[in-house]
LUMMARVO-686766 format. One record per residue (C-alpha): residue in one letter; residue number from 1; x negated, y, z negated. Coordinates in Angstrom, 2 decimals, always signed. Each point is the difference from the previous one (the first is absolute). Layout:
<lumgus>
+------+-----+---------+---------+---------+
| code | pos |      px |      py |      pz |
+------+-----+---------+---------+---------+
|    A | NUM |       X |       Y |       Z |
...
+------+-----+---------+---------+---------+
</lumgus>
This chain:
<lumgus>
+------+-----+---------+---------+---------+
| code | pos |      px |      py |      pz |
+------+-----+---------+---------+---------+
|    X |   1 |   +2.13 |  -30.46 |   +6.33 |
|    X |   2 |   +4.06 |   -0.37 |   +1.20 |
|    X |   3 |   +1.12 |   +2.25 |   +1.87 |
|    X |   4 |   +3.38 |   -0.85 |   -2.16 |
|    X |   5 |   -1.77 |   +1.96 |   -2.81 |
|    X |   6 |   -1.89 |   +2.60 |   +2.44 |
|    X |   7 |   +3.04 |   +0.67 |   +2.44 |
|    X |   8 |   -2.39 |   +3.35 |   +1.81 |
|    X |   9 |   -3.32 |   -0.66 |   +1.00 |
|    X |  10 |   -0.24 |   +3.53 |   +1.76 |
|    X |  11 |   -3.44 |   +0.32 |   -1.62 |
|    X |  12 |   -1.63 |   -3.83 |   +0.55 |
|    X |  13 |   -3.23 |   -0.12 |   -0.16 |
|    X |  14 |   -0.79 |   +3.85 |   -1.44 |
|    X |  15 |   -1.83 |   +0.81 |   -3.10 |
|    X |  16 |   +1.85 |   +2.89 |   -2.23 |
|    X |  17 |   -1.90 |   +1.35 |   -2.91 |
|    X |  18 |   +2.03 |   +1.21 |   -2.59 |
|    X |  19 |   -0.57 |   +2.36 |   -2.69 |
|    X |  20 |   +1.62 |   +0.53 |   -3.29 |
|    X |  21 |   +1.78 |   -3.06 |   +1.15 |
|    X |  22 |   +0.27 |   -1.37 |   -3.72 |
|    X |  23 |   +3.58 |   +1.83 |   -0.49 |
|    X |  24 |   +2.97 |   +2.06 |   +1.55 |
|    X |  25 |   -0.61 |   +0.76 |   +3.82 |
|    X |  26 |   -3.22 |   -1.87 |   +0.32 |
|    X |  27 |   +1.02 |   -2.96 |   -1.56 |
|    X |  28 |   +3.28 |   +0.21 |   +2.26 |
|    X |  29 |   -2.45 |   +0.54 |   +3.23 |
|    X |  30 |   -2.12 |   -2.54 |   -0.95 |
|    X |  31 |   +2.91 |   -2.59 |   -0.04 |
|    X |  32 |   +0.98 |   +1.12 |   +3.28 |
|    X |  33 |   -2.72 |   +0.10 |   +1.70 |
|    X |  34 |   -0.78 |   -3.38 |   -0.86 |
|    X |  35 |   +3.55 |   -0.95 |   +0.89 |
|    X |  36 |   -1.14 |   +1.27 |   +3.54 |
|    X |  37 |   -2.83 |   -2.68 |   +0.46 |
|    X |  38 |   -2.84 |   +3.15 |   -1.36 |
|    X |  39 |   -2.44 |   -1.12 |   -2.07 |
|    X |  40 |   -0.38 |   +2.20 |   -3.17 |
|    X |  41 |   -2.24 |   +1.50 |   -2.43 |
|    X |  42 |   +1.57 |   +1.06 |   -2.75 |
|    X |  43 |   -1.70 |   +2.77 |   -1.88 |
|    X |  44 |   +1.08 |   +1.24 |   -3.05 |
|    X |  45 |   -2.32 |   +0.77 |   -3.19 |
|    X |  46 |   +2.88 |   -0.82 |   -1.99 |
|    X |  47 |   -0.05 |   +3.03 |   -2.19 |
|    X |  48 |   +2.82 |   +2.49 |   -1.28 |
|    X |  49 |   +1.63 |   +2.65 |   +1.96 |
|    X |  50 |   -1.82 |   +2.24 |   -1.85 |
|    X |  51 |   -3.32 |   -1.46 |   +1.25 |
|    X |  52 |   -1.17 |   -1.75 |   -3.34 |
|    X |  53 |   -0.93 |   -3.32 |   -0.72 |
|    X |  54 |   -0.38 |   -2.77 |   +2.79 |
|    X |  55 |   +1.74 |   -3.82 |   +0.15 |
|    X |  56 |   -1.37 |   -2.15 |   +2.96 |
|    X |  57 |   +3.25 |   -2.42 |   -0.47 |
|    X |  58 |   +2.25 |   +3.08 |   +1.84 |
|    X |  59 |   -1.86 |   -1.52 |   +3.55 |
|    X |  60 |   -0.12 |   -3.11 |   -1.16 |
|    X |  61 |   +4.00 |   -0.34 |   -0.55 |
|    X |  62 |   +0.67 |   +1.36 |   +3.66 |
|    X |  63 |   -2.88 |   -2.25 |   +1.60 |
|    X |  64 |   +2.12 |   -3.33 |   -1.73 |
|    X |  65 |   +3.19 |   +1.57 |   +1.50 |
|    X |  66 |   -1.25 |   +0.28 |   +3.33 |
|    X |  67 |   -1.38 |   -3.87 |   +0.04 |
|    X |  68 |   +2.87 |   -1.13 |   -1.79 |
|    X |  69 |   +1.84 |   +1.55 |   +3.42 |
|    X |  70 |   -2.61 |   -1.64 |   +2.22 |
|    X |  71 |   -1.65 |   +2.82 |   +1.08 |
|    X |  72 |   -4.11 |   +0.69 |   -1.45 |
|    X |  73 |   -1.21 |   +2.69 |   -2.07 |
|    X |  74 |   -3.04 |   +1.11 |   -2.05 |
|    X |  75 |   -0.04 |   +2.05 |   -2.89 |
|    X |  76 |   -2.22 |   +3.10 |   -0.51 |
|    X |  77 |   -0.40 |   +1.98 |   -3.23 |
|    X |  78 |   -2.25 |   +3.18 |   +0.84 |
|    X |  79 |   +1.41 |   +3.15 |   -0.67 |
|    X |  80 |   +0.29 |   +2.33 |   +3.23 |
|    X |  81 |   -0.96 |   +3.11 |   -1.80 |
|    X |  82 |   -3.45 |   +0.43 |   +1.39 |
|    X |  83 |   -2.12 |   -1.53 |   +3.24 |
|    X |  84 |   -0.83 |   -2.95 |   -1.69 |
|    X |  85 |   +3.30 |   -1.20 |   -0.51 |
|    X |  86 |   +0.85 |   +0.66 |   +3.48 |
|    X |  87 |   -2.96 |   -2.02 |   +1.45 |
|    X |  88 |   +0.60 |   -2.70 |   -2.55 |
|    X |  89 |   +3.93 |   -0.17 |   +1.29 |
|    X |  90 |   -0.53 |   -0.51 |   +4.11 |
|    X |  91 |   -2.77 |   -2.25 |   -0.93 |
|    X |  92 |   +2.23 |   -2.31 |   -1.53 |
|    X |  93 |   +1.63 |   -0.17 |   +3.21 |
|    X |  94 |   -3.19 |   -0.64 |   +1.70 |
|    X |  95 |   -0.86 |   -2.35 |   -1.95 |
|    X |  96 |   +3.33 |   -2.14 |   -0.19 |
|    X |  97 |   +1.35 |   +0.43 |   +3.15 |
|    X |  98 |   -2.75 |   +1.44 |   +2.41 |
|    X |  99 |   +1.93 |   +3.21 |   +1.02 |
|    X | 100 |   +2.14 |   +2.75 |   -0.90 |
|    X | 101 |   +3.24 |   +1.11 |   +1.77 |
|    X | 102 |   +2.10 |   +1.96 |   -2.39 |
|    X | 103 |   -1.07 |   +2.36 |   -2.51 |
|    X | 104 |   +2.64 |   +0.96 |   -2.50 |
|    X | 105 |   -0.72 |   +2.47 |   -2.90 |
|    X | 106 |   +2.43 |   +0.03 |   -2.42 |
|    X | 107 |   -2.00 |   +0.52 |   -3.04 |
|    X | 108 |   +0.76 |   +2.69 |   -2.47 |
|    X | 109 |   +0.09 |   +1.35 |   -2.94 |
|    X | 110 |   +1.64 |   +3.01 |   -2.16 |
|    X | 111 |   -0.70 |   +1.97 |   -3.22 |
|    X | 112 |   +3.12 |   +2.75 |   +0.03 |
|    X | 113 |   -0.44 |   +3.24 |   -2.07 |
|    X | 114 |   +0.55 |   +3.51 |   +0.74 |
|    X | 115 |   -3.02 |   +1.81 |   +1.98 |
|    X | 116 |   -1.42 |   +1.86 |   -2.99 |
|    X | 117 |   -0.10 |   -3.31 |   -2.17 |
|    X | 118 |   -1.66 |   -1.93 |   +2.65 |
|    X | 119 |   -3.31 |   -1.49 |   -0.62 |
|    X | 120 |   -3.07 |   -0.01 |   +2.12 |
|    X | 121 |   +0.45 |   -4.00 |   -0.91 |
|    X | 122 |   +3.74 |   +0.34 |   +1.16 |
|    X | 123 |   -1.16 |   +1.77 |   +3.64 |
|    X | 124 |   -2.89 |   -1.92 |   +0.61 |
|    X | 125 |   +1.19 |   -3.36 |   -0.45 |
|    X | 126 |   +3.34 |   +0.28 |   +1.72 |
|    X | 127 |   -2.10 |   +1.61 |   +3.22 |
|    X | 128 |   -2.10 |   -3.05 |   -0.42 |
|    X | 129 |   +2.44 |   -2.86 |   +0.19 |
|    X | 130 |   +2.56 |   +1.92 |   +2.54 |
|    X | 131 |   -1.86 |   +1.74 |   +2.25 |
|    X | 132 |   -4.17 |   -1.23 |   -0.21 |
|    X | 133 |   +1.17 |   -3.39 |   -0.47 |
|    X | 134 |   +1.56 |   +0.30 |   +3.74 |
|    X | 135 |   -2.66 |   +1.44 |   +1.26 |
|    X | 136 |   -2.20 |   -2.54 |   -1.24 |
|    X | 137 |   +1.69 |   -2.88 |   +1.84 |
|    X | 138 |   +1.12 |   +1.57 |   +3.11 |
|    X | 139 |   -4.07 |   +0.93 |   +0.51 |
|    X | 140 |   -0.92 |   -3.80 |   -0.94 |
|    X | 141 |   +3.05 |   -1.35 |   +2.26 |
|    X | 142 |   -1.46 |   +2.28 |   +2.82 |
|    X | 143 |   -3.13 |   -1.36 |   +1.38 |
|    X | 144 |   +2.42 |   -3.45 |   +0.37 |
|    X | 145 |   +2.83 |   +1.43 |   +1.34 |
|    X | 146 |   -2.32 |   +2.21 |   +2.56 |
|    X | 147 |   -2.18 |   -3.33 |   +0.94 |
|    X | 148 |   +3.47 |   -1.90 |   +0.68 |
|    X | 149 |   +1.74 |   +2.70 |   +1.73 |
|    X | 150 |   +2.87 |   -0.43 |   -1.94 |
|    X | 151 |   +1.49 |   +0.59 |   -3.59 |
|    X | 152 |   +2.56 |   +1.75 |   -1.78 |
|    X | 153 |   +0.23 |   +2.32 |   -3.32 |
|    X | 154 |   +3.08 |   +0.47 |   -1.85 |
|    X | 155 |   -0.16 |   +2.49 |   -3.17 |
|    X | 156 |   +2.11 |   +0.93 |   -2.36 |
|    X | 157 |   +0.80 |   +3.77 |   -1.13 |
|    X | 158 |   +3.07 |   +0.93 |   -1.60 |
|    X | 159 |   +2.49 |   +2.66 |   -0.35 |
|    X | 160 |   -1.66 |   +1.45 |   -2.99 |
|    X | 161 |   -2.34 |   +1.77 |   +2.08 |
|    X | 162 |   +2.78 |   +2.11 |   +1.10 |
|    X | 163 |   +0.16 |   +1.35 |   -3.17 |
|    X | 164 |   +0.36 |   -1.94 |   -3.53 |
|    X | 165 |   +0.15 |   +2.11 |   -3.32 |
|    X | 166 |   -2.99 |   -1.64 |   -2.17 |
|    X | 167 |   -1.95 |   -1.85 |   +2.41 |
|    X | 168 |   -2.65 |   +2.26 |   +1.86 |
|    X | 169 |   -2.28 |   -2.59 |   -0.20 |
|    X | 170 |   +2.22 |   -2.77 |   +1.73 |
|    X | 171 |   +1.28 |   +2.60 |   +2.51 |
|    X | 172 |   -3.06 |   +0.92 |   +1.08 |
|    X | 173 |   -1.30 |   -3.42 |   +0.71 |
|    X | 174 |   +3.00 |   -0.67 |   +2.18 |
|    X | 175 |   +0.32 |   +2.84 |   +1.92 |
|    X | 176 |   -3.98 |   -0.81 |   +0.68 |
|    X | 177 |   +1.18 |   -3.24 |   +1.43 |
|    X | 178 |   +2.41 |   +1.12 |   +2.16 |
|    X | 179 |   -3.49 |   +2.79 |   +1.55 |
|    X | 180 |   -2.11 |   -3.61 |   -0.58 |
|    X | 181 |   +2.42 |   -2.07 |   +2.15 |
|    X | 182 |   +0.42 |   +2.69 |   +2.99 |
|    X | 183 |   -3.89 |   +0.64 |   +0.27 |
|    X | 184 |   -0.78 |   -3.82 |   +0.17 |
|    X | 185 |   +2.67 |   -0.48 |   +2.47 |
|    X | 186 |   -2.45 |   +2.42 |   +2.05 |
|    X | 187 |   -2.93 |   -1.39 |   -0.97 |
|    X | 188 |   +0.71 |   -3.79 |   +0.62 |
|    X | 189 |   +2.94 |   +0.09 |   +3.05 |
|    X | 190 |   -2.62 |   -0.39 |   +2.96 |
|    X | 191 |   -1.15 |   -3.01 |   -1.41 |
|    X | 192 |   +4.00 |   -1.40 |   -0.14 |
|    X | 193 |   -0.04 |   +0.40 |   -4.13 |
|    X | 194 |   +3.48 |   +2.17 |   -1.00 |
|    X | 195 |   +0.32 |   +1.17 |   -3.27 |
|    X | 196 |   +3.19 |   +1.25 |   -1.66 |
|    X | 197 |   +1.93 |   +1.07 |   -3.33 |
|    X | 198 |   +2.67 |   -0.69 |   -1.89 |
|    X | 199 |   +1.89 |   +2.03 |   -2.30 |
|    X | 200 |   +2.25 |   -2.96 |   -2.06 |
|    X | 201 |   +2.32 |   +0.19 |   -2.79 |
|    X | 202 |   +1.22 |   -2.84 |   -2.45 |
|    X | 203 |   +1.14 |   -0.65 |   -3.28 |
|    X | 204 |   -2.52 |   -2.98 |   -0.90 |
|    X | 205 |   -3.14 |   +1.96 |   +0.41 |
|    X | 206 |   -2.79 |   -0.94 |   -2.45 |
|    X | 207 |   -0.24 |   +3.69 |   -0.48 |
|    X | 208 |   +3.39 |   +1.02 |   -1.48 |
|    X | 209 |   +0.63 |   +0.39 |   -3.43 |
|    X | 210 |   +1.00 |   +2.71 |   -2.86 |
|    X | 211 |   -2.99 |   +2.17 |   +1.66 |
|    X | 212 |   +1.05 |   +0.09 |   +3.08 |
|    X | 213 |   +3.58 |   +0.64 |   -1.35 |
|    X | 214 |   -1.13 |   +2.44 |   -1.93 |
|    X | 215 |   -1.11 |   +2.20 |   +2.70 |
|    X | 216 |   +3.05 |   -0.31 |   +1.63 |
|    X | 217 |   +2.39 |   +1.15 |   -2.93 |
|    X | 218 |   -2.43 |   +2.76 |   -0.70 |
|    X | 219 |   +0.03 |   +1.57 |   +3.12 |
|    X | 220 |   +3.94 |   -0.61 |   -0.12 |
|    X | 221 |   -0.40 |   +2.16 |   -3.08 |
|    X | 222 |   -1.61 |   +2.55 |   +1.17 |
|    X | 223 |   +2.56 |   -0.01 |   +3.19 |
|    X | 224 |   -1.29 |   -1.33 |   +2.58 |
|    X | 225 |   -0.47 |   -3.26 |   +1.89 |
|    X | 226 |   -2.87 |   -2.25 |   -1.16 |
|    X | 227 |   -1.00 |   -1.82 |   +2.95 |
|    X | 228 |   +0.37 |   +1.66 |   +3.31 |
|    X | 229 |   +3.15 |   +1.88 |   +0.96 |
|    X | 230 |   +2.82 |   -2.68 |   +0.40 |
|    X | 231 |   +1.55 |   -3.11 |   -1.55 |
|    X | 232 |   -1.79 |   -3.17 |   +0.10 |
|    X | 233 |   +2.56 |   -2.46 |   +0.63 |
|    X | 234 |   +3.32 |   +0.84 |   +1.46 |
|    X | 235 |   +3.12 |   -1.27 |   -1.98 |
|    X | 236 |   +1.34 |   -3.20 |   -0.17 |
|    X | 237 |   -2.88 |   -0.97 |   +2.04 |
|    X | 238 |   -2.03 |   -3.44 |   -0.94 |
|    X | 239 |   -3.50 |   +0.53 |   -2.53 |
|    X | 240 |   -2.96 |   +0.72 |   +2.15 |
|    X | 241 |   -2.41 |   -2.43 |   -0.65 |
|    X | 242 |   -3.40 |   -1.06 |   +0.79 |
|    X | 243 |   +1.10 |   -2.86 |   +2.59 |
|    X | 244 |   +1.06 |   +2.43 |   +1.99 |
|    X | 245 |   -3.53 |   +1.83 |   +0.09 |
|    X | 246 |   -1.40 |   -2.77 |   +0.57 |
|    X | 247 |   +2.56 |   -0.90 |   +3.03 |
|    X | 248 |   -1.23 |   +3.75 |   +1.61 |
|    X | 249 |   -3.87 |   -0.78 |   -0.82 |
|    X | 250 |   +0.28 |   -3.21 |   +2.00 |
|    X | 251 |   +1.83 |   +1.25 |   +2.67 |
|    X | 252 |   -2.51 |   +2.91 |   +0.60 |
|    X | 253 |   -2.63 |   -2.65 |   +0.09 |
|    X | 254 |   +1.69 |   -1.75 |   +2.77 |
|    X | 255 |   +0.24 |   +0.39 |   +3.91 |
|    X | 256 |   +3.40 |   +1.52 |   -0.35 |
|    X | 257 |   -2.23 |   +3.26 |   -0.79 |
|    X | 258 |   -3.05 |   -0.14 |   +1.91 |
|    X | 259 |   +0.15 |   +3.50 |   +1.27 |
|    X | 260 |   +0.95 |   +1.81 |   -3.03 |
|    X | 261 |   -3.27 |   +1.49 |   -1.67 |
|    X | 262 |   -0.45 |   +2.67 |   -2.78 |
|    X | 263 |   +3.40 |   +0.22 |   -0.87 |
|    X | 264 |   +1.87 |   -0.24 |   -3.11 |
|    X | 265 |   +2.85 |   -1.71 |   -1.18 |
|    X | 266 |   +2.84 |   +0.43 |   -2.99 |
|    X | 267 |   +2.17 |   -3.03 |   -1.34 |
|    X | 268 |   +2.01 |   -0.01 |   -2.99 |
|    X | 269 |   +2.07 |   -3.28 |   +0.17 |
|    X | 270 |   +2.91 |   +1.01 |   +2.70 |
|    X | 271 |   -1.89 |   +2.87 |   +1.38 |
|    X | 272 |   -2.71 |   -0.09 |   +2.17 |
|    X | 273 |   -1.48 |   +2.80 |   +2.32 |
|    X | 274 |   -3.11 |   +1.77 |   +1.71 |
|    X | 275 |   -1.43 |   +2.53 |   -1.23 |
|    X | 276 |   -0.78 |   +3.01 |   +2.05 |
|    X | 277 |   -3.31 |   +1.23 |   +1.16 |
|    X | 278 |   -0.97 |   +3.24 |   -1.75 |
|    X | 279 |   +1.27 |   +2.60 |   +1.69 |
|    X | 280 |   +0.16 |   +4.10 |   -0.23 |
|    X | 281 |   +2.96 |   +1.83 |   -0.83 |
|    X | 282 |   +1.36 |   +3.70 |   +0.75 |
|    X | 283 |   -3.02 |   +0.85 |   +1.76 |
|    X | 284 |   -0.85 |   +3.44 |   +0.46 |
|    X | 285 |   -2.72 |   +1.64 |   +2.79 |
|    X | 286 |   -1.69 |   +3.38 |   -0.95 |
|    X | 287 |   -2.07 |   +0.63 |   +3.62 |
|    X | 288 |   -2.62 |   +2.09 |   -2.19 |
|    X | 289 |   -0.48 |   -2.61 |   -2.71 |
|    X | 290 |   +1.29 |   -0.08 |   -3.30 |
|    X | 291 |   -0.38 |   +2.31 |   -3.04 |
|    X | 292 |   +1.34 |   +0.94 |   -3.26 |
|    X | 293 |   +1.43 |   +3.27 |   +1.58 |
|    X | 294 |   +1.98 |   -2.40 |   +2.50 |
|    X | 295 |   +1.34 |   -2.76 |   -2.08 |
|    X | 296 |   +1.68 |   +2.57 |   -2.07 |
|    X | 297 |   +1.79 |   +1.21 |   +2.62 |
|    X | 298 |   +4.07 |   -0.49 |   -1.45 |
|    X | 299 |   +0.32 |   -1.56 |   +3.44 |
|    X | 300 |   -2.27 |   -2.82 |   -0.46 |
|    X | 301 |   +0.26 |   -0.37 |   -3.24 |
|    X | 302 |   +3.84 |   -0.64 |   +0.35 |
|    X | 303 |   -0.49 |   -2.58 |   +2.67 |
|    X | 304 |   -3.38 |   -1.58 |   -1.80 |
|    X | 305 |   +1.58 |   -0.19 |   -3.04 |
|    X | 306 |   +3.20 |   +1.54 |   -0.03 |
|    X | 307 |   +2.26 |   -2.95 |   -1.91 |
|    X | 308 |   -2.48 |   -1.35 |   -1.88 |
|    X | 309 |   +0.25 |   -0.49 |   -3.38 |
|    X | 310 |   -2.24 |   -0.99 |   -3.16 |
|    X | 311 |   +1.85 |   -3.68 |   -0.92 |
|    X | 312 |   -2.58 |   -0.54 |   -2.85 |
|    X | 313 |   +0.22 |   +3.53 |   -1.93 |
|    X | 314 |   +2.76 |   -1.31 |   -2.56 |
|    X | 315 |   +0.88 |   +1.34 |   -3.71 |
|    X | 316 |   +0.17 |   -4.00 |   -1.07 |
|    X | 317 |   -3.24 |   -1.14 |   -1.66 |
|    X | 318 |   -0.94 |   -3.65 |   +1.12 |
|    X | 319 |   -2.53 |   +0.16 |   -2.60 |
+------+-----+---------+---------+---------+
</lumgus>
């Protein structure tokens, strides 16, 4: 190795497992982290974003990058969608390296259609890659991580679960990574293991396309935002793109953030920010407890739910 060609070295001597790491923000991470003197495992089963069909030469590619920068890499083709996978991913670490550091689960998936279209298939897979398919290496990363004392998650969720005409399935996942990631920050941080989320978007993801777009201009349609409830990228601002994901998912796996656990972060190319813990609004106290009589008092109901207003009751169709 140079350290011409691998100028940052803030991660020397750490093993980062990787997964979906084949394209778009893994592939990006995986590069980096290498760049950072981390050992990698690249997962990825090399399949579409739909979750069909599998090409082992997806790992492969990013492995030769990394040792064509100096750095070393292994390639591992499971797919994270069930225990097995999961097992078979940290393993590979194990095996190659003799530890585990860094866990980063990037792997997804996405089959868009509206609610009533959706397919058992459609739910069951999606859950399986986004959401089991965490769960499934974060528990075989834990008994390591626990015996070391040390170790750090990063997982990605997305915007979508605030909301995303067309995509229950997907939504769902991610907003159960973003429960996922605070509950394992509990359940690991006496043992020094922190465990956060990202919420990242980027214009090279492996899982755009006319779907996805589709969704959008729908929703658009029907007269209301897509994706959340604001504008993705300011303008005249630069692309968001997955090197700069992959600049945030290092960083959290660094010493810079030691002491930030359970916590999730958004970063859409020039915009970055925290998240906030969940947190009650216009709060109301009824000393007697609460009944149906009470809430439908005018005065609480104007203060409950006074301005509120149906955004998704439109006369456009999306259909």
């Amino acid at each position: 190795m140079t350290e011409a060609r691998l100028p940052g070295r803030r991660l020397e001597g750490q093993v980062a497992v990787v997964t979906g790491a084949g394209r778009g923000i893994g592939r990006a991470e995986a590069l980096l982290f290498a760049r950072e003197g981390a050992r990698v495992v690249v997962n990825d089963l090399g399949g579409g974003a739909n979750g069909i069909g599998a090409d082992e030469g997806v790992a492969a590619e990013v492995v030769a990058e990394i040792v064509a920068l100096g750095g070393e890499a292994v390639a591992e083709t499971s797919s994270v969608s069930g225990m097995e996978g999961g097992r078979a991913v940290v393993e590979a670490a194990m095996d190659a390296f003799g530890r585990i550091d860094i866990l980063s689960n990037n792997a997804g998936i996405i089959r868009p259609c509206r609610i009533d279209a959706m397919t058992e298939e459609d739910w069951d897979l999606v859950q399986g890659v986004n959401l089991k398919g965490y769960f499934a290496t974060i528990k075989a990363a834990a008994p390591h991580f626990i015996r070391q004392r040390s170790g750090v998650i990063i997982n990605k969720s997305s915007p979508s679960g605030f909301g995303h005409y067309g995509m229950a399935n997907y939504t769902a996942a991610k907003e159960g990574v973003v429960g996922l990631t605070r509950t394992v920050a509990r359940d690991l941080g006496e043992f020094g293991v922190r465990c956060n989320a990202v919420r990242p978007v980027t214009i090279d993801s492996n899982m755009k396309g006319d779907a996805v777009r589709d969704t959008i201009v729908r929703s658009q349609r029907a007269g209301y935002a897509g994706i959340w409830n604001r504008w993705m990228r300011p303008p005249g601002s630069v692309a968001a793109t997955s090197e700069h994901v992959a600049a945030l998912t290092v960083w959290l796996a660094g010493e810079d953030t030691r002491e930030v656990n359970g916590r999730e972060f958004f970063i859409a190319g020039v915009e970055i920010g925290v998240l906030p813990e969940p947190e009650l609004q216009r709060v109301s106290f009824n000393p007697d407890g609460w009944t149906l009589e009470s809430l439908e008092d005018p005065m609480t109901r104007e203060y409950l739910i006074g301005d509120i207003r149906n955004r998704f009751s439109r006369s456009g169709d999306p259909a």
